[in-house]
Every structure is written in C-alpha cells, then in structure tokens.
N, C-alpha and C positions, 0 to 999 in steps of 0.2 A: 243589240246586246241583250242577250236574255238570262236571267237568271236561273241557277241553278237550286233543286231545291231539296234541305234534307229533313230528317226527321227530327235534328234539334238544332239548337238556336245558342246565343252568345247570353251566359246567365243562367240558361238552363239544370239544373241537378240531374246528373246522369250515374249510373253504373257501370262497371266494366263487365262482360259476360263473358270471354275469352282471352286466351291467354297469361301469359307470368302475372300480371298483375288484377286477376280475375278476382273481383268480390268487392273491389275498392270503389266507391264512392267519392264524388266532384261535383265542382261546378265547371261549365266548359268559356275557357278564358276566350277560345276563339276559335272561327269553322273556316276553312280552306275547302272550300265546295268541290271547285277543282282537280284537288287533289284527294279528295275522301277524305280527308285528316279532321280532327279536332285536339286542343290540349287542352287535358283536362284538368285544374289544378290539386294537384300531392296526386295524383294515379297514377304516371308516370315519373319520375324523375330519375334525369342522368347525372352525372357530375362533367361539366366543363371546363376544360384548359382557357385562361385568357390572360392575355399578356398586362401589364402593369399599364394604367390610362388615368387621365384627371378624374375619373368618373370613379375609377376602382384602384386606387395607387399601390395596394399592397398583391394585386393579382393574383394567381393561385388558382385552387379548383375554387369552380363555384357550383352548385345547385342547380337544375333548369331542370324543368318542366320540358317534356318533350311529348309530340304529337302521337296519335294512336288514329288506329283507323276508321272512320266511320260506321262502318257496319257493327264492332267489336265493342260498341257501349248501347247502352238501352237509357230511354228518357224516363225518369222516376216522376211519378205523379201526373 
C-alpha cells in the first residue's frame, strides 16, 4: 500500500486560486489523495438537505463545507 502524496497537509493554511470561490482563504479540514479533493474550511460552502435525527431534531438546510480540487488551492506560508 503506498502512499499517495500532495502538496498540503491536514491543518495547513491554504488559498483558493481558481474558480467561483477565488481569493478565499482556509485551513484544510481534510485531503482525499485519491481523489484530488481537499475541504477547506468557509471556502467552499453549500447548503444541505437533511432529514430530522437525534443528532439534529429540527432538520432543514444546513451549512457544509464541500470539497475543491487539489490543484485549485495553493499552500500559504
């Protein structure tokens, strides 16, 4: 099993340099090597449908942080 390797890391302070959300600044919650993804947190966010659960009783949209693709942020510092 080998590891796959990118140019940031979980924690990292990164940039967005393309795309809709171009100019925004994060840190990155988490890297899917795999799939080239990172999310970064507040530089993406979508809003989510979820059903009513013990965890979230009143359900609704909620907020999520959604994945961008590896190449499309740059590591600051």
């Amino acid at each position: 099993m080998s590891k796959i390797k990118t140019h940031v890391n979980k924690g990292d302070t990164v940039k967005v340099i393309t795309g809709n959300n171009k100019g925004k600044e994060g840190t990155v919650l988490s890297v899917n090597a795999k799939k080239g993804t990172v999310i970064v947190g507040g530089a993406r966010t979508v809003t989510k449908a979820t059903r009513k659960s013990e965890q979230n009783p009143d359900g609704g949209l909620l907020p999520q942080d959604a994945p961008i693709h590896i190449s499309n942020v740059k590591k600051l510092g």
